[in-house]
C-alpha positions as CSV (number, residue, x, y, z in Angstrom):
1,X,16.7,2.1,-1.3
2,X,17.5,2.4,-5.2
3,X,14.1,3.7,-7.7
4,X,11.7,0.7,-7.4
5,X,10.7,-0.5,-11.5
6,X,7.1,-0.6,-11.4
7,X,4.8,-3.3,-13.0
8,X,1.6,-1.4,-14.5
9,X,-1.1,-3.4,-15.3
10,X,-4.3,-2.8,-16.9
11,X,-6.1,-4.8,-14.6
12,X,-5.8,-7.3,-11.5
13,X,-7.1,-9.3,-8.6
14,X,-5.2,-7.6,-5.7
15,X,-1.3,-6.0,-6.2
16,X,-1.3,-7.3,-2.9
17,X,-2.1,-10.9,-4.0
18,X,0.4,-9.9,-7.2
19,X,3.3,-9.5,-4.7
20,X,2.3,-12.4,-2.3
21,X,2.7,-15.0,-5.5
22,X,5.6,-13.0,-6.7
23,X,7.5,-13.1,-3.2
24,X,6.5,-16.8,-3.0
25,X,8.0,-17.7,-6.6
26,X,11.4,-16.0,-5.2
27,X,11.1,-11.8,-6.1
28,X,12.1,-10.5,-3.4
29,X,12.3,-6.9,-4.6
30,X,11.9,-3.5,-4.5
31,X,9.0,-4.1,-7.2
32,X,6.4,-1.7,-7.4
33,X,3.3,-3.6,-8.6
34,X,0.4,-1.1,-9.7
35,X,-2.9,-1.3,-12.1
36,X,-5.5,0.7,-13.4
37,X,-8.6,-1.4,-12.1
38,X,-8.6,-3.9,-9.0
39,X,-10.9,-6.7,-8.9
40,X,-10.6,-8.1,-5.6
41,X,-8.6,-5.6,-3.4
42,X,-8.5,-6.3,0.3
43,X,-7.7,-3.8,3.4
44,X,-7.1,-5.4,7.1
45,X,-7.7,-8.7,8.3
46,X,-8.7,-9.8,5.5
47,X,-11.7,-7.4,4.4
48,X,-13.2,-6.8,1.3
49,X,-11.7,-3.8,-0.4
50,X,-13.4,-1.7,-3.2
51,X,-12.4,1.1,-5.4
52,X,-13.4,2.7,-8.7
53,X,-11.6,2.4,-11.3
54,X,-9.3,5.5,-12.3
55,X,-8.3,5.0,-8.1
56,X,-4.3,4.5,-7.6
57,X,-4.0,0.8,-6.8
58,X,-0.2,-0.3,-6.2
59,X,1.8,-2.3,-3.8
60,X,5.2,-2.1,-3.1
61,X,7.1,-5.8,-2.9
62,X,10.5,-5.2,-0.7
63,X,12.0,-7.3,1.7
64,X,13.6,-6.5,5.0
65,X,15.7,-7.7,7.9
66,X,14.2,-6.0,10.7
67,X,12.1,-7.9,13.5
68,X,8.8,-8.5,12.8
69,X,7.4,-6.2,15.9
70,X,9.8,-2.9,14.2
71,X,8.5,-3.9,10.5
72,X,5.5,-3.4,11.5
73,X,5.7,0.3,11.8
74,X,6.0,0.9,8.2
75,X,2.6,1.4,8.4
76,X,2.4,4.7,10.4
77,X,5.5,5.6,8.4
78,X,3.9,5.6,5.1
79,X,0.2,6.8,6.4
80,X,2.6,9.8,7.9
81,X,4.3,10.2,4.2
82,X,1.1,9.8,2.5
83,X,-0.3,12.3,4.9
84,X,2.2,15.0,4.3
85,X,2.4,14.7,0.6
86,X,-1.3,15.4,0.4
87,X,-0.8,17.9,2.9
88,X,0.9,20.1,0.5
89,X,-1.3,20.5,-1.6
90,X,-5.0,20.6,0.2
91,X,-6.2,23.7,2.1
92,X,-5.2,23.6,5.4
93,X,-6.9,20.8,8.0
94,X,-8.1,18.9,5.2
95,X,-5.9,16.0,5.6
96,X,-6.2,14.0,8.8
97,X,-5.1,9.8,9.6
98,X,-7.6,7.6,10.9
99,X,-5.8,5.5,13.0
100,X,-3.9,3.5,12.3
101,X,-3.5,3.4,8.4
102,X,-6.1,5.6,6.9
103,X,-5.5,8.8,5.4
104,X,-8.3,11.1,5.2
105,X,-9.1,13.9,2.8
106,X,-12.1,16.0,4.6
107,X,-13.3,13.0,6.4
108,X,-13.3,10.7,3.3
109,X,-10.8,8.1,2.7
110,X,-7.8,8.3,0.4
111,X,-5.4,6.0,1.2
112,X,-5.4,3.1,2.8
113,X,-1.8,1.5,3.7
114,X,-1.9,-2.5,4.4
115,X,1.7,-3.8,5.3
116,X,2.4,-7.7,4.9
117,X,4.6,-10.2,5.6
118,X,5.3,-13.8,4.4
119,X,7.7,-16.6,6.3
120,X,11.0,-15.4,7.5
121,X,14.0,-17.3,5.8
């Protein structure tokens, strides 16, 4: 996949709600949505989400071709990238993954990776 431009804003309701509306105007991507402070962020099945400003708060909008069911494992993918960029440079078994889509940093969340998907054209 080609560099990704990325959307910064200052602030937002959800960058996943960004790329939801976006993806349902027509973008279909790679659009990297990101801002500074997030007003209504939300993790799985629909939770409430919440995290200080000064946090990284981004979404990536992309579209694929792949079966739902093999999609879905983007989301061990990228807790597995995530994992093993932090990895490099936290002392040694600092970084762990809280199954499925958590990625911990000394038993205190970091990341949290929510994949997505809207109708199927």
């Amino acid at each position: 996949m080609a560099a990704a431009p990325v959307l910064l804003l200052d602030q937002i309701d959800s960058t996943n709600a960004e790329a939801r509306r976006r993806a349902e105007a027509g973008e279909t991507g790679p659009l990297w949505i990101a801002a500074r402070r997030q007003t209504a962020g939300r993790g799985r099945r629909g939770r409430a989400w919440e995290g200080n400003t000064g946090n990284l708060f981004s979404t990536l909008l992309t579209t694929t071709r792949k079966p739902p069911a093999e999609a879905a494992q983007v989301t061990f993918i990228a807790a597995l990238a995530v994992a093993d960029l932090l990895d490099r440079y936290a002392p040694p078994s600092v970084v762990t993954i809280k199954w499925p889509n958590d990625v911990m940093l000394a038993g205190v969340k970091a990341s949290g990776i929510l994949v997505e998907s809207g109708a199927h054209s």
